[in-house]
C-alpha positions in Angstrom: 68.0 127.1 90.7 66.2 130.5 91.5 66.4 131.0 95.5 63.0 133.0 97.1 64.0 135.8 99.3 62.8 135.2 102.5 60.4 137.8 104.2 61.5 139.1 107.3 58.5 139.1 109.7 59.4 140.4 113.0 56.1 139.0 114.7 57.9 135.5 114.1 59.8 136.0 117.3 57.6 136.6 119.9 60.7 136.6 123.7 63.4 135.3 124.7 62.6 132.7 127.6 64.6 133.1 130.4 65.3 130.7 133.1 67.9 129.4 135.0 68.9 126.9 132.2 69.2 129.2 129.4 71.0 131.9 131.3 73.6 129.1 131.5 73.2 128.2 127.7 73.9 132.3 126.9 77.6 131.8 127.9 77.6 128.9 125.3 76.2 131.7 122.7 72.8 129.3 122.6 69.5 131.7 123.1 66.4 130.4 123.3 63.2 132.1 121.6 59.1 132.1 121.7 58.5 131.6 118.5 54.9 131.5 116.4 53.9 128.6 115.9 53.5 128.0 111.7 57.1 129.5 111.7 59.7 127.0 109.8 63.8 127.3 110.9 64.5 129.6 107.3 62.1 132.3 108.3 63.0 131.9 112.4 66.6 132.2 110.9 66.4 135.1 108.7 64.8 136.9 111.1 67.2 136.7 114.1 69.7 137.7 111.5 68.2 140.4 109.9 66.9 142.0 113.7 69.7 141.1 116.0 72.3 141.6 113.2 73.9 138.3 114.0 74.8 135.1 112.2 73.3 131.8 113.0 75.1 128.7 113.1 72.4 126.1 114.2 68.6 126.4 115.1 66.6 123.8 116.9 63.0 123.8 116.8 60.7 122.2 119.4 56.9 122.2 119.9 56.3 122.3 123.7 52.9 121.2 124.8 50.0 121.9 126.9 50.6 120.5 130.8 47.4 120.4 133.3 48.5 123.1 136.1 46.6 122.3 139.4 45.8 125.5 141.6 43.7 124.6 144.9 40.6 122.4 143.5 40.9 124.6 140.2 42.3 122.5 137.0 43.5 124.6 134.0 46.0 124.3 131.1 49.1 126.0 129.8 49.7 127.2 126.0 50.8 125.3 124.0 53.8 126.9 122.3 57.0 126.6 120.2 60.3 127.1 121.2 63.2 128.0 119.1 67.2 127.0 120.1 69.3 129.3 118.2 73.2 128.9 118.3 75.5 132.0 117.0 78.9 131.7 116.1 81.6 132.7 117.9 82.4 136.1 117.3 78.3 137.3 117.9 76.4 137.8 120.5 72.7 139.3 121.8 72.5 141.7 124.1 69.4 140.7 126.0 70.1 142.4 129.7 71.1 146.3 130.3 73.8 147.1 132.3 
């Protein structure tokens, strides 16, 4: 069987989301990533590998949708977006904060 090289788009990964739950998950080696929306886990992982020059154990995928926000009588909505889960092995890790 003949294997497609995957393209390497970086404008697949769009930030790291960072909250008080994920800075926990970053000791674990778990990051979690904005991620376009038509992407697929092959090209999400080819392309945390290829940029970050890491290797990828596990990715989880998970569309997150649009909430109602209320702001004084004003109604609006959020973006709808996709979040990515990405779990590194042992031995890597991203550097997403300076010193």
């Amino acid at each position: 069987m003949i294997q497609k090289k995957q393209i390497v788009k970086p404008d697949i990964i769009k930030y790291p989301i960072i909250t008080d739950k994920t800075t926990k998950d970053i000791e674990n080696n778990r990051y979690c990533f904005k991620v376009a929306q038509k992407s697929n886990k092959n090209q999400i992982k080819t392309t945390i590998e290829e940029v970050f020059n890491v290797k990828v154990q596990q990715i989880n995928t998970l569309n997150i949708p649009n909430k109602t926000k209320t702001i004084g009588k004003f109604k609006g909505k959020t973006a709808q977006y996709k979040k990515a889960i990405v779990q590194l092995h042992k031995e890597y890790t991203i550097k997403l904060f300076e010193d």
